[in-house]
C-alpha positions in Angstrom: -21.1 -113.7 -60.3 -18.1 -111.1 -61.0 -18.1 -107.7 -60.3 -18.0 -105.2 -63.6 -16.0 -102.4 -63.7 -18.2 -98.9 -64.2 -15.8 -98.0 -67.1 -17.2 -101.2 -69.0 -20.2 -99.3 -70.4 -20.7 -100.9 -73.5 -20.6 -104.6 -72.7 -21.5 -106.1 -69.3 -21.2 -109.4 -67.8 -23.6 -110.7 -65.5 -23.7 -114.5 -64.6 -21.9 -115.4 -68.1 -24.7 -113.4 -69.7 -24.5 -110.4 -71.5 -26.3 -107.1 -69.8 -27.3 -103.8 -72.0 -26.0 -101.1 -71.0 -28.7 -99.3 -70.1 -29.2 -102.3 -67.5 -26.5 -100.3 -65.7 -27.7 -96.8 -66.3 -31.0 -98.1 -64.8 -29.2 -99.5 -61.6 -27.2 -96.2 -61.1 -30.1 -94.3 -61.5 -31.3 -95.7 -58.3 -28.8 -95.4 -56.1 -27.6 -91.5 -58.0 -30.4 -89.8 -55.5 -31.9 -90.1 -52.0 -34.7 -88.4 -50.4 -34.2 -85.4 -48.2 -37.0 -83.9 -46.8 -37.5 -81.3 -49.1 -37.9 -83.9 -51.7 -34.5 -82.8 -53.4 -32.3 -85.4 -55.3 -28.8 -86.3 -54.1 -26.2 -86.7 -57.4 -23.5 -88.3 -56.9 -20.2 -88.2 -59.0 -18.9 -91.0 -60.9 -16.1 -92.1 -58.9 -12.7 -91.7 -60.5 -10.8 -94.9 -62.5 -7.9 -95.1 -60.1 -10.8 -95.9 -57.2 -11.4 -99.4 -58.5 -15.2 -98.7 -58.2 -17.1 -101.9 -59.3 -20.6 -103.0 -59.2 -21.8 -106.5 -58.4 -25.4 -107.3 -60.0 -27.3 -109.9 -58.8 -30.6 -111.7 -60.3 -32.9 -113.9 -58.4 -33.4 -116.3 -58.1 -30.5 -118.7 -58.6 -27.9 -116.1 -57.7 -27.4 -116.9 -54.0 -27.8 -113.6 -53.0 -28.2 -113.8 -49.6 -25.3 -115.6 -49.2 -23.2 -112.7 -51.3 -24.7 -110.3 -48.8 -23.8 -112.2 -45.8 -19.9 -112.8 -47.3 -20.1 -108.5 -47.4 -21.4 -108.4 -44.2 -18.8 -110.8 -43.3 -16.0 -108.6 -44.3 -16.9 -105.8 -42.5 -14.8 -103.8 -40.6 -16.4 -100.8 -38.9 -19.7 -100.9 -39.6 -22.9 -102.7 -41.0 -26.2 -100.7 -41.3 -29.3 -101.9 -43.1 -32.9 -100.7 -43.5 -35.4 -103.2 -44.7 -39.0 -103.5 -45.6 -39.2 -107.9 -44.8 -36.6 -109.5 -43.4 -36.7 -113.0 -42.9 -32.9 -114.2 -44.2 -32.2 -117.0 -41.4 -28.8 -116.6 -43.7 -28.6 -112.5 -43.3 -29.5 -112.1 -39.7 -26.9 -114.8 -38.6 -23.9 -112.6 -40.2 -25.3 -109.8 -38.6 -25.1 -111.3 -35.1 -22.1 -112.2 -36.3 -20.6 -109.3 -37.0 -22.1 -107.4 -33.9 -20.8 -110.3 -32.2 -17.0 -109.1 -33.0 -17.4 -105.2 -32.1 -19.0 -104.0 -35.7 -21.8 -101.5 -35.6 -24.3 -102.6 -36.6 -27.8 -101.0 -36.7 -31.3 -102.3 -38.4 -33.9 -100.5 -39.2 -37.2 -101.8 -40.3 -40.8 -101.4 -41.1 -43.7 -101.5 -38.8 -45.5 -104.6 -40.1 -42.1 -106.7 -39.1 -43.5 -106.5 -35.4 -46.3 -108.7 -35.6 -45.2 -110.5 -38.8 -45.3 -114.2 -38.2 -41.2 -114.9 -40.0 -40.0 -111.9 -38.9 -36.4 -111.6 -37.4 -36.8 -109.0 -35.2 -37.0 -111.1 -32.2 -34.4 -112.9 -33.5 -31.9 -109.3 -33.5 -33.8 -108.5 -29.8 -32.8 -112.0 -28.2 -29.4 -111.9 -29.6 -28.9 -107.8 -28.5 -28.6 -106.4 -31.9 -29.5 -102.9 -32.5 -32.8 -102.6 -33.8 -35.1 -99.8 -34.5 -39.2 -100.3 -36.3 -40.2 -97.3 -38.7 -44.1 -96.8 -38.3 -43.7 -93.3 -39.9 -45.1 -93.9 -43.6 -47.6 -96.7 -45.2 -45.1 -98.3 -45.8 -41.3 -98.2 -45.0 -40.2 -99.4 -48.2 -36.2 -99.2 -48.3 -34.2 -102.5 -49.1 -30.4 -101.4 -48.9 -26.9 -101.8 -46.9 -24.1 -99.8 -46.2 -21.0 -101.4 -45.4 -18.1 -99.2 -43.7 -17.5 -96.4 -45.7 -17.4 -97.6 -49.4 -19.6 -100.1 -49.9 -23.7 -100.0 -50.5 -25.8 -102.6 -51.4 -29.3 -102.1 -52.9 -32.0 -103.2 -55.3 -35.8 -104.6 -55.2 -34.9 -107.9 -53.1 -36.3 -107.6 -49.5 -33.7 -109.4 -46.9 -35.9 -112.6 -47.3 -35.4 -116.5 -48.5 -38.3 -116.3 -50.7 -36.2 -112.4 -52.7 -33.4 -114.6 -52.5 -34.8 -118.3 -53.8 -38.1 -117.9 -54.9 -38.7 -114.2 -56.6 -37.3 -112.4 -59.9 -35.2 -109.7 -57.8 -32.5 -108.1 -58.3 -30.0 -106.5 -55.9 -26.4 -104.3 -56.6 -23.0 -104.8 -54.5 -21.0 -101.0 -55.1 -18.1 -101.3 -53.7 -15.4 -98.6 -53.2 -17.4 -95.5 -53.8 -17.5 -94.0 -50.8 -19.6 -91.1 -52.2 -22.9 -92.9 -53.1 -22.5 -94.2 -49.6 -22.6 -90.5 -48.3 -25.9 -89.9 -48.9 -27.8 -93.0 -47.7 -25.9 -93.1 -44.8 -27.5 -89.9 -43.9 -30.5 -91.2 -45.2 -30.0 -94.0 -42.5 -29.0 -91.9 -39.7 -32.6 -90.3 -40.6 -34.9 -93.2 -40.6 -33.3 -94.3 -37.2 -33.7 -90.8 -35.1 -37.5 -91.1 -36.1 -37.9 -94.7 -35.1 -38.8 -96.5 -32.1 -36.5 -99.5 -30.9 -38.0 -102.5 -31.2 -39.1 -104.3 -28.2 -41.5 -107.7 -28.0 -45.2 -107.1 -28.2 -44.8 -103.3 -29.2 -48.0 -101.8 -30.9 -48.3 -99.0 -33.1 -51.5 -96.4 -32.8 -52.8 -96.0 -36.5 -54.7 -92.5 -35.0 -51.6 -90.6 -35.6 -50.7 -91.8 -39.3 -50.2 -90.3 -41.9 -48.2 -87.1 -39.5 -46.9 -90.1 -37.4 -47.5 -92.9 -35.2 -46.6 -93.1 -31.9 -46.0 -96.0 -29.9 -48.8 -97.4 -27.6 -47.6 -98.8 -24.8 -49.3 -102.3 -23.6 
């Protein structure tokens, strides 16, 4: 699948199949805000031509994204930080470890339900010492994206899963150089993590503090 340029409004290629228009519209509409506390939207400029900005649309299933993922992951050079809902990618987590393995930062941040979830791969990131943090804060801890050094973020409805990748009608976004729209879910990151817990075997969350916030119970 190639990447389109953001300048090529009118006519979009996807997978040797043509995409509206507004299918882009609708996939920068997502990633144009972020939530802040005070509920306030983040926009973010249009990068400018000379940046090379492009965009990298993928549909599942058939579109091997996990493996595009893991060749970003692959590639990166500073950092890696991702904040997922499920994640059971045998395919993802290995190129994490990977790319912890070599000195990247990377950092995972994940819901609650990933604790006691039979296919999770948060024992997985614990056994292999990657940085992990679980998010018991809302419902549910809904994000699905990844940032990538400084000018790349990936996001989009697949959960970091085999069955978003092979199985279910997903789709997930690859911008790359556009350090701006990185900006703000970077901080968005940095603000899930400080109120997580890090994730440890057998951890238990006590439900008698949600919705203002649960706190961990030890056992």
């Amino acid at each position: 699948m190639n990447p389109f340029s953001l300048s090529q409004f009118l006519g979009i290629k996807s997978g040797g199949s043509l995409v509206s228009a507004v299918l882009l519209a609708g996939a920068l509409a997502t990633g144009l805000t972020a939530a802040s506390d005070a509920g306030a939207g983040v926009v973010v400029a249009p990068p400018a031509a000379s940046a090379r900005a492009s965009v990298e649309v993928f549909f599942s299933p058939g579109a091997d994204t996990d493996k595009a993922i893991a060749a970003q992951i692959a590639g990166a050079r500073n950092r890696v930080w991702l904040a997922g809902y499920y994640f059971t990618s045998a395919t993802i987590a290995k190129a994490l470890d990977q790319a912890h393995a070599r000195g990247v930062d990377v950092r995972v941040v994940l819901d609650r339900s990933q604790v006691t979830q039979k296919y999770s791969s948060a024992t997985y990131f614990h056994n292999h010492g990657v940085p992990l943090w679980i998010n018991a804060r809302y419902p549910v801890m809904h994000h699905k994206f990844l940032i990538v050094d400084a000018d790349t973020i990936g996001l989009g409805s697949m959960n970091f899963t085999r069955a978003g990748a092979q199985k279910n009608a997903e789709n997930f976004n690859l911008f790359r150089r556009w350090p701006a729209m990185v900006a703000p879910y970077a901080a968005e990151f940095d603000r899930l993590a400080k109120e997580s817990v890090p994730y440890r075997p057998g951890m238990t969350f006590d439900d008698d503090d949600f919705p203002a916030g649960r706190s961990e119970r030890q056992e």
